[in-house]
N, C-alpha and C positions, 0 to 999 in steps of 0.2 A: 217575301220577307227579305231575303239576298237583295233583291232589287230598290227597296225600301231604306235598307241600313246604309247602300250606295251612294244613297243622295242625302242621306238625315246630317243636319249640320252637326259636329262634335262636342265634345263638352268644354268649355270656355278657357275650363283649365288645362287642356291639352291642346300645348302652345305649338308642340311639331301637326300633331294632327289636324288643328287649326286650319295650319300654312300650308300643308296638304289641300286639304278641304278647299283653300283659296287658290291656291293653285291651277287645280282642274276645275275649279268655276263652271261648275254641270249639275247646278242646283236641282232643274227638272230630270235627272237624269234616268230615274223609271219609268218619265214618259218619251224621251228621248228614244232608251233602247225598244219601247216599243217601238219605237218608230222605225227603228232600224230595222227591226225583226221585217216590219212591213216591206223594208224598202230588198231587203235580202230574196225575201219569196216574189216579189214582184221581178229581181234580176234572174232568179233561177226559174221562173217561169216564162220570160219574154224575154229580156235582154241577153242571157248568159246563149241559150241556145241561138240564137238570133247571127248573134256574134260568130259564135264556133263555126256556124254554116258559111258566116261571111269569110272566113277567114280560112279556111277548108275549101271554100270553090272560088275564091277572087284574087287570081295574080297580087304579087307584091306590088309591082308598077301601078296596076288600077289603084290600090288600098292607099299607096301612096300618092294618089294623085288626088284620090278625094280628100285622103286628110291636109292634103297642100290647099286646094282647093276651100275646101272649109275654117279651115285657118286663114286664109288672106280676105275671107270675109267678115272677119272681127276688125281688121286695120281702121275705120274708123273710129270704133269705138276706142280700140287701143293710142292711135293719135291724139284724140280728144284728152282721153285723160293722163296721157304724156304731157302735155298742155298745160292740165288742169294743176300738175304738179310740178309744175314749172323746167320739166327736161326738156330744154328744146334739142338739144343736141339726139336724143332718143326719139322725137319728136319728129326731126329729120330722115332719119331714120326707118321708123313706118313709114311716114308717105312715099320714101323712094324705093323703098319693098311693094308699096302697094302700088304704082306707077309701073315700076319693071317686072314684076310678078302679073298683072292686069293685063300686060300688052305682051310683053315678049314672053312671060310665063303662060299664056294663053288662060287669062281667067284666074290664075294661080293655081294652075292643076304642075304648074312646074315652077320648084321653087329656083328663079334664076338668080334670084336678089344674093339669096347664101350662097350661092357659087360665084359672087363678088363681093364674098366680105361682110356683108349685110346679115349679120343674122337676127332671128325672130326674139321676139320679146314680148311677153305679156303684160299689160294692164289692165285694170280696171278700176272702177269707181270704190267698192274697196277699200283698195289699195289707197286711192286718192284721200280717202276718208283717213288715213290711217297717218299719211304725210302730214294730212292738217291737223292732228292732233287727237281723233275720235276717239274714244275707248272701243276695246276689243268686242265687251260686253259677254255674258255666259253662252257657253257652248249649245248650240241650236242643231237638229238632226231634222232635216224639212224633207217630207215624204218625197217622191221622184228625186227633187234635187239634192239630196245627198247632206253632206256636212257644209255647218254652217256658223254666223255670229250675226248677233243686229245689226252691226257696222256691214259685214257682207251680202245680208241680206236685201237693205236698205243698197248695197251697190248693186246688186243684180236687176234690182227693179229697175233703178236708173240708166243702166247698161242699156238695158233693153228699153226703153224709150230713147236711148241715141242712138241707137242702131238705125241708119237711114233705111236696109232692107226690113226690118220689124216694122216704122213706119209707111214707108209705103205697101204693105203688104195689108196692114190692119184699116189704112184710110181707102185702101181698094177695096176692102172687104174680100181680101185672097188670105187668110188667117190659115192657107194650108203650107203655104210656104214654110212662115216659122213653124208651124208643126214638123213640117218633113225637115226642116234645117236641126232644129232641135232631136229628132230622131235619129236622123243622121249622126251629128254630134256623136251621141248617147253609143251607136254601133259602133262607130271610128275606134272612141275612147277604148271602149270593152274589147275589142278585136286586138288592136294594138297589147294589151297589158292582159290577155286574159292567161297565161299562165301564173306569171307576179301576181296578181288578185288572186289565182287559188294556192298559191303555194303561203301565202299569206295568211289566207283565211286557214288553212290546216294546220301552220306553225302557229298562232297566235292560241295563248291561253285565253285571250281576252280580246276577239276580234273586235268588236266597239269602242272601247279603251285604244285599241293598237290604231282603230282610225282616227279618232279623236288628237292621239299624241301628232302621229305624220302630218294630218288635214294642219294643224297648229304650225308645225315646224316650216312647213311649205308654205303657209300665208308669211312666217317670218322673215322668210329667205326670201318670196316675192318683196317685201316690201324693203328689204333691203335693196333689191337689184342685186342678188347673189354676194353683198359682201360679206364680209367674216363678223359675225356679233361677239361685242363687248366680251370680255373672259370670264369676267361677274356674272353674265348672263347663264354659265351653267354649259354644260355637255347639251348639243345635238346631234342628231342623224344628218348628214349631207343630202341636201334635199336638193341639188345641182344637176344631179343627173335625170332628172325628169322620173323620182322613185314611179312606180305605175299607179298606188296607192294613194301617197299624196295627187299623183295628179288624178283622184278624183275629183277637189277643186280645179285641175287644170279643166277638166270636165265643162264643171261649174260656168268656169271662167269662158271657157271656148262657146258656151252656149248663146244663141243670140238675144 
């Protein structure tokens, strides 16, 4: 019934609760949070311990060296739709991260590009969508992969059909690759952020809600490229510093 009354559209004449109601745009939203429900027992059962082990028995240096590692293998994708949205200057940018990260960073297990100036930036398709004008569309909760929208969903697919390692892996018929990349991913992410995630989840009245707001705010900020939104636009959280939460879609994003 609570989860019912959550998503029931308001009455026509209740002009704030309306604007409310359009606001969070989470029409499905009872089947949503079950989804979430799902996605919660599946991290408390696989990924959350999974995590703590890794992070409990693996040097800082290694943790860091895979998540450099695993991050410098997004760079084409992220190039591409630098590209796609017309930053050449950012554009530049990746590929000479992924040049001096590849060779002198050995593989990008060392990020040397940021220790000249160079730092990391994410794109994706997206995002790209979102430059050309796409709508956002209602708030999506996609089992494994976390929080979502049409617009990003339809980017992830794409992502990963430009990913030249997702292709050659699927045209070899080596489909363990992106599996183990994607695992990977999924440990990095959780290992890095797993206190923020539970100090999160325990402060939150409304941990579903409190992802949905962040997961929102963080695709704003990406699409901005960190600049400051309009003052019409209302009060946000500072999503700059890489919150742990929001970067569930960093998650997202990171995956190939």
């Amino acid at each position: 019934v609570v989860l019912s009354s959550c998503a029931q559209a308001p009455d026509s004449g209740d002009a704030l609760a309306t604007a409310e109601y359009r606001e969070i745009n989470d029409p499905a939203e009872p089947t949503m949070r079950a989804v979430f429900g799902f996605n919660r027992v599946l991290d408390s059962a696989v990924l959350k311990p999974v995590s703590k082990t890794y992070r409990d028995i693996a040097p800082e240096t290694i943790r860091m060296g895979v998540h450099n590692f695993l991050r410098n293998l997004r760079s084409p994708v992220i190039f591409i739709n630098d590209v796609l949205q017309g930053e050449i200057d950012r554009a530049g940018v990746t590929l000479a991260r992924f040049l001096i990260n590849t060779t002198v960073g050995i593989l990008g297990i060392n990020d040397q590009a940021a220790e000249m100036g160079l730092d990391y930036h994410n794109e994706d398709f997206g995002q790209t969508l979102a430059i050309w004008g796409i709508e956002e569309g209602p708030y999506l909760m996609l089992p494994v992969f976390g929080p979502s929208s049409p617009r990003d969903t339809i980017g992830l697919v794409v992502d990963f059909f430009l990913d030249p390692l997702n292709l050659m892996a699927f045209n070899t018929d080596r489909r363990w690759i992106t599996l183990s990349r994607q695992s990977a991913n999924a440990v990095d992410f959780r290992s890095r952020h797993y206190d923020e995630i539970e100090d999160l989840e325990k402060s939150s009245l409304d941990y579903y809600a409190a992802i949905r707001s962040l997961y929102r705010q963080r695709r704003k900020d990406e699409i901005r490229n960190g600049s400051i939104a309009p003052l019409d636009n209302g009060p946000e959280i500072n999503m700059n510093t890489d919150f742990p939460v929001s970067a569930i879609n960093e998650e997202l994003s990171e995956r190939p």
